[in-house]
C-alpha positions as CSV (number, residue, x, y, z in Angstrom):
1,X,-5.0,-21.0,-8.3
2,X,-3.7,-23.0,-5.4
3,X,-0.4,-23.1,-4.3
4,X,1.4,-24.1,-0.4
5,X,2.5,-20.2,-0.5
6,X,2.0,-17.2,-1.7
7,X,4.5,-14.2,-1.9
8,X,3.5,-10.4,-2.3
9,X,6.1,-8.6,-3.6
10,X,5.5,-5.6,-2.7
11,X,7.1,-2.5,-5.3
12,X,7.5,0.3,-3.8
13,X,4.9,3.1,-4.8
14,X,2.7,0.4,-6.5
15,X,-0.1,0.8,-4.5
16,X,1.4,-1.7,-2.6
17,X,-0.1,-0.2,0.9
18,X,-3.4,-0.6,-0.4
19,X,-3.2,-3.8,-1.5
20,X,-1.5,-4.9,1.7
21,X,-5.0,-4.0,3.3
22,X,-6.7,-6.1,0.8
23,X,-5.1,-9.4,0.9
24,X,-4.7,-8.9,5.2
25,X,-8.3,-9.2,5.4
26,X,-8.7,-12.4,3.0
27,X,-6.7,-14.3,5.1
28,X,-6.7,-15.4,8.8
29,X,-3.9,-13.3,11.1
30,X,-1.9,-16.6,11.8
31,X,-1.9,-17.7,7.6
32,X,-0.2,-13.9,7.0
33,X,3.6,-12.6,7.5
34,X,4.8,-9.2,7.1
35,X,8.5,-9.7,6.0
36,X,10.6,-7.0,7.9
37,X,13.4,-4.5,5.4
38,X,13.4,-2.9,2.2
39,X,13.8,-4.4,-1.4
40,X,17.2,-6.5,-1.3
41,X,17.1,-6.0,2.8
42,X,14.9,-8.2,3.8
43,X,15.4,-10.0,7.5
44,X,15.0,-13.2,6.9
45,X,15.9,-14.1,10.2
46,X,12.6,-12.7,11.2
47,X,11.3,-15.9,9.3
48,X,12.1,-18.6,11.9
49,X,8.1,-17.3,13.5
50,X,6.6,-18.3,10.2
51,X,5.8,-21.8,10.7
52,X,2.6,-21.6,10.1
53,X,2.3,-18.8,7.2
54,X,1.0,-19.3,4.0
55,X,1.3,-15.6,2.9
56,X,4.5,-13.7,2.9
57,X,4.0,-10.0,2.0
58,X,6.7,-7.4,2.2
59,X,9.3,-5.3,-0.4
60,X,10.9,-8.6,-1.5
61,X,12.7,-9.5,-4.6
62,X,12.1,-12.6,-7.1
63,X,13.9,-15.4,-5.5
64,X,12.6,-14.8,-1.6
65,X,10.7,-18.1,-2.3
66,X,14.1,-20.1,-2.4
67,X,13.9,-19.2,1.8
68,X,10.5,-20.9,2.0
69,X,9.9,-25.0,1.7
70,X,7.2,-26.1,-0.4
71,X,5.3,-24.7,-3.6
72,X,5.0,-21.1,-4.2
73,X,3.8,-18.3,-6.9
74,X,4.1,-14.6,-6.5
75,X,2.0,-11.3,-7.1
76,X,2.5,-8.1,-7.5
77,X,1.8,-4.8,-8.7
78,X,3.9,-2.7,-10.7
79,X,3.3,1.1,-12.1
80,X,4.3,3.2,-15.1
81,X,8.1,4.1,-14.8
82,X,8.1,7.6,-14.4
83,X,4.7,7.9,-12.3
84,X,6.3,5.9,-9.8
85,X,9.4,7.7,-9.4
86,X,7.6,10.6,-9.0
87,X,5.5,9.6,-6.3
88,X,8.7,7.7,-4.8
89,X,10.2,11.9,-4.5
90,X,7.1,13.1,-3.5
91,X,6.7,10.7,-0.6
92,X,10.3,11.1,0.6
93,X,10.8,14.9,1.0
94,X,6.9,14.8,2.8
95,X,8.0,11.7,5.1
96,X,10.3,13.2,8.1
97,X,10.7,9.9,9.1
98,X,11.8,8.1,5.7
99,X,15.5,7.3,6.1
100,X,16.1,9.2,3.0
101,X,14.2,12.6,3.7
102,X,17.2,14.5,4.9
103,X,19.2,13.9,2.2
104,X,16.7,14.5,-0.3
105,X,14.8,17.7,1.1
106,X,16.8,19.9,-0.2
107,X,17.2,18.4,-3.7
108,X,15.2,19.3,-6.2
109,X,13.8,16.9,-8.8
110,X,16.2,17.1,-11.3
111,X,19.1,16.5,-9.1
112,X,17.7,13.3,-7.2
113,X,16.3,11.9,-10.4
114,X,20.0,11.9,-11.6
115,X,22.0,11.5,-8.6
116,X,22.5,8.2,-6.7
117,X,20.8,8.3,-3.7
118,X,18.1,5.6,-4.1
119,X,19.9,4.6,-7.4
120,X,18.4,1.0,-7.2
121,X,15.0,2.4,-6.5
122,X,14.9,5.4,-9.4
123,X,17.0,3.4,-11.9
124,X,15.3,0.2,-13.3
125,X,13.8,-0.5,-10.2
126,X,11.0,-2.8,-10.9
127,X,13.2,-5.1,-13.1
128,X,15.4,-5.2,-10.7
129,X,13.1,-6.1,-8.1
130,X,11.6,-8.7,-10.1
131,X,14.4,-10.4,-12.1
132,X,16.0,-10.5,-8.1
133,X,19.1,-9.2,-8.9
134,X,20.6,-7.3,-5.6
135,X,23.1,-5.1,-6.8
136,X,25.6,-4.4,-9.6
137,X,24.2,-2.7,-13.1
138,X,21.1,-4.4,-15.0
139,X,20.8,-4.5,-18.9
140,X,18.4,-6.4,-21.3
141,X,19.2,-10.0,-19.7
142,X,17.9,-8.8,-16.4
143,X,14.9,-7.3,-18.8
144,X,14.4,-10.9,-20.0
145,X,14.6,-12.8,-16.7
146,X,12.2,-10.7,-15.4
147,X,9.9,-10.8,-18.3
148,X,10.4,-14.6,-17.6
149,X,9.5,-14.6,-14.0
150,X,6.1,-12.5,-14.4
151,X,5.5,-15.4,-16.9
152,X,6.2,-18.2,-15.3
153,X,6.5,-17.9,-11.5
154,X,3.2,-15.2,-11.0
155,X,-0.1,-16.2,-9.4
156,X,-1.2,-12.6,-10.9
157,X,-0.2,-9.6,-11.5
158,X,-2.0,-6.1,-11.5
159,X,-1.2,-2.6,-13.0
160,X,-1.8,0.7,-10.8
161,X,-3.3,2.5,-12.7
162,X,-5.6,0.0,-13.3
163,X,-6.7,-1.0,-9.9
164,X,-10.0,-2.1,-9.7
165,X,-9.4,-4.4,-12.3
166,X,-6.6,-5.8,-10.6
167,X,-8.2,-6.3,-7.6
168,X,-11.1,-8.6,-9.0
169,X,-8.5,-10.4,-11.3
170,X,-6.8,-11.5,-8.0
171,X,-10.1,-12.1,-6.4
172,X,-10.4,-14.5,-9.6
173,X,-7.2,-16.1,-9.8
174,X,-6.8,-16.6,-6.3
175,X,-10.2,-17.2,-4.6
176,X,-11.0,-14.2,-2.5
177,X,-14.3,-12.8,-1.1
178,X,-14.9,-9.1,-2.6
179,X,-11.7,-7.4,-1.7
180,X,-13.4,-4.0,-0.5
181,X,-10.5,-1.1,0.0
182,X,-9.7,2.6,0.9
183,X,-7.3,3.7,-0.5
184,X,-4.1,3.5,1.9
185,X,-0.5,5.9,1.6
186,X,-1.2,8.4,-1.1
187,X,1.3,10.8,-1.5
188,X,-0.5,14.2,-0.1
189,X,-0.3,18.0,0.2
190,X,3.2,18.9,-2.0
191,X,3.5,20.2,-5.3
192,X,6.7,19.5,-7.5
193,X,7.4,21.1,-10.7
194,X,7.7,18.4,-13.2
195,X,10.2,19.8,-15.9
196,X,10.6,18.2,-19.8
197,X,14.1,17.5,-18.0
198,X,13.2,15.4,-15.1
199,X,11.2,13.6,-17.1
200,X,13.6,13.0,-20.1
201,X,16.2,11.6,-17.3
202,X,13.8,9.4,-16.0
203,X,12.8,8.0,-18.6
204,X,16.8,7.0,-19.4
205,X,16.9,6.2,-16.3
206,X,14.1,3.8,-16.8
207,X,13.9,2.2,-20.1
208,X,14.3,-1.2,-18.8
209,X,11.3,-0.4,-16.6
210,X,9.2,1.2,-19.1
211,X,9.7,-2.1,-21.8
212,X,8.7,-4.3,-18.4
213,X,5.9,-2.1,-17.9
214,X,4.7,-2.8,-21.3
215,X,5.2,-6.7,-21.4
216,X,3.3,-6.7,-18.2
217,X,0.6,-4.3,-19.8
218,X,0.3,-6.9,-22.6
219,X,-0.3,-9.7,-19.7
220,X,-2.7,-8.2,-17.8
221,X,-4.5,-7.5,-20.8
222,X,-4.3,-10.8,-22.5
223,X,-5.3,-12.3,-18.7
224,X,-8.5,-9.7,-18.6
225,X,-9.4,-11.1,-22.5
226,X,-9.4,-14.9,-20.8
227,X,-11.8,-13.8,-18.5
228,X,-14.7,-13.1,-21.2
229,X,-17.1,-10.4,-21.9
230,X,-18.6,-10.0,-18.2
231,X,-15.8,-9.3,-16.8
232,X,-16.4,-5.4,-17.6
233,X,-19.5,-5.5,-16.0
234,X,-18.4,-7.2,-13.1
235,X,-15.8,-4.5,-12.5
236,X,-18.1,-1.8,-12.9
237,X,-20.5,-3.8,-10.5
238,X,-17.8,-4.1,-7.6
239,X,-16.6,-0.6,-8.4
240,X,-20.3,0.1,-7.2
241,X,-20.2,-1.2,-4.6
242,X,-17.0,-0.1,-2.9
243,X,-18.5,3.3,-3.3
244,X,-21.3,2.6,-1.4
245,X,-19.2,0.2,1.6
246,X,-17.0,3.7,1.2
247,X,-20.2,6.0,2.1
248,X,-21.6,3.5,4.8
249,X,-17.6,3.6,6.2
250,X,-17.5,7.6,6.3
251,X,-21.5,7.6,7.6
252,X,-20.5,5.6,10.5
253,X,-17.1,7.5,11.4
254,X,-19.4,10.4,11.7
255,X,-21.9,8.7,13.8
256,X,-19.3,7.3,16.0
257,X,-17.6,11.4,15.8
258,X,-21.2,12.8,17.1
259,X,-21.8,10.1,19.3
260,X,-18.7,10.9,21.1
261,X,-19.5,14.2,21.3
262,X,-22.7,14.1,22.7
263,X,-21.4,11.7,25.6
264,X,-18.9,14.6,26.4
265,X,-21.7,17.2,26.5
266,X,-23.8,15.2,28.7
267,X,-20.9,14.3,30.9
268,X,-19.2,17.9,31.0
269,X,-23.7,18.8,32.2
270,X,-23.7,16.5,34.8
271,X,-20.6,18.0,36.4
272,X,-21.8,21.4,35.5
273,X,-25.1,20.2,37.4
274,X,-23.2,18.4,40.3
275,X,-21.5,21.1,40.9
276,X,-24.3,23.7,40.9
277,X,-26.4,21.3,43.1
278,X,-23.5,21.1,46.0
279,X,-22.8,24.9,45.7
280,X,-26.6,25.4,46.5
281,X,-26.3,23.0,49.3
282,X,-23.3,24.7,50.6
283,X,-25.4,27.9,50.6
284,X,-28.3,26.3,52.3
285,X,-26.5,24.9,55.2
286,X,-24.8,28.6,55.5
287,X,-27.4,30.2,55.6
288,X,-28.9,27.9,58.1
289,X,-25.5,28.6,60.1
290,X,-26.6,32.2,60.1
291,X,-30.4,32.0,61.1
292,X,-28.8,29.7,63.8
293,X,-26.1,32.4,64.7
């Protein structure tokens, strides 16, 4: 699909890091922008130096194309409800820097999940994000306009759980050479106890989210049926294949790790020898000294 620009609206927790890294290398530095701010924050000031980019990635809502002459389409990502806003707790209490974390390290999951700190991110988040609606309460009208906008107004759109099919649908749809990734931001080294409770609240919290999630399901499926009966095989094929571009990466880290430490050795054994060779010297002309004493 061509279009003059293309916005990646970037959800939060939607594998969005990784596929940052994806679409940055199918596009040449001065075509790309990395919009500054969070979800309903963004800087557009920062956008009088994008004269010349064609792609705008960063946590935008629906509507950031209004800022932008020309023709646009959006993708995205999005992620089952309640996966999401457990990886969105997750990442905060392990993430001293977040702006959130102390305010939220102390909670536990049941409290943040029905408090309001991050109420616009843990309450109907993704159709808020993507019916573009700022602030104030959403309902089933916002359900619909986003429903509408992933319809109408979306290049693609991918699932996170189902990644690597994303990925190549996107490679389809818009044109790009085999989009090779590492995974990128995942969530690491804390365990929270997931209670019936939290859950049961998020998923209140989230019914908007969880219907969206299923009409986008439904899309993404219907879009994978269009591409006909290879396209299974050409999953598994590239799936293959980043495997073995993952080896080859991790092979030549190590090389690169050894390398490096054998150039220290050697180094640290010509000092050791440089230094043995003008302590002997030293003791040679002293010992001449002597004999000449």
């Amino acid at each position: 699909m061509q279009t003059e620009q293309l916005i990646f609206m970037h959800i939060p927790k939607a594998a969005g890091q990784t596929m940052r890294s994806i679409i940055a290398r199918q596009y040449p530095d001065h075509e790309l922008f990395h919009v500054e701010g969070g979800v309903h924050r963004t800087r557009l000031r920062s956008l009088d130096h994008a004269a010349r980019a064609r792609i705008f990635i960063g946590h935008v809502p629906y509507g950031f194309h209004r800022h932008l002459g020309g023709t646009s389409a959006y993708v995205t990502v999005l992620r089952e409800p309640v996966s999401r806003v457990l990886s969105l707790y997750r990442y905060i209490v392990t993430t001293p820097k977040h702006t959130l974390h102390d305010q939220v390290l102390d909670r536990g999951l049941v409290e943040f999940v029905s408090g309001q700190v991050d109420a616009e991110e843990i309450e109907n988040g993704q159709t808020r994000q993507i019916a573009g609606i700022a602030g104030g309460p959403v309902d089933a009208s916002s359900l619909a306009r986003a429903e509408q906008n992933l319809a109408e107004d979306f290049a693609a759109i991918g699932l996170a759980e189902r990644f690597d099919e994303s990925v190549m649908l996107f490679k389809k749809r818009l044109g790009w050479k085999v989009p090779f990734y590492v995974r990128k931001n995942v969530t690491q080294g804390v365990r929270v106890e997931v209670t019936t409770e939290a859950r049961e609240i998020i998923r209140d919290r989230n019914a908007l989210d969880l219907e969206l999630y299923q009409f986008a399901r439904q899309v993404f499926q219907e879009n994978i049926r269009r591409e006909g009966s290879l396209f299974h095989m050409e999953v598994s094929a590239f799936q293959a294949l980043n495997a073995a571009a993952g080896v080859y990466r991790d092979v030549r880290e190590l090389a690169r790790y050894v390398g490096s430490r054998s150039d220290g050795t050697r180094s640290s054994a010509r000092l050791r020898s440089g230094r043995a060779g003008s302590n002997q010297t030293s003791g040679d002309a002293q010992q001449r000294d002597h004999l000449r004493g």
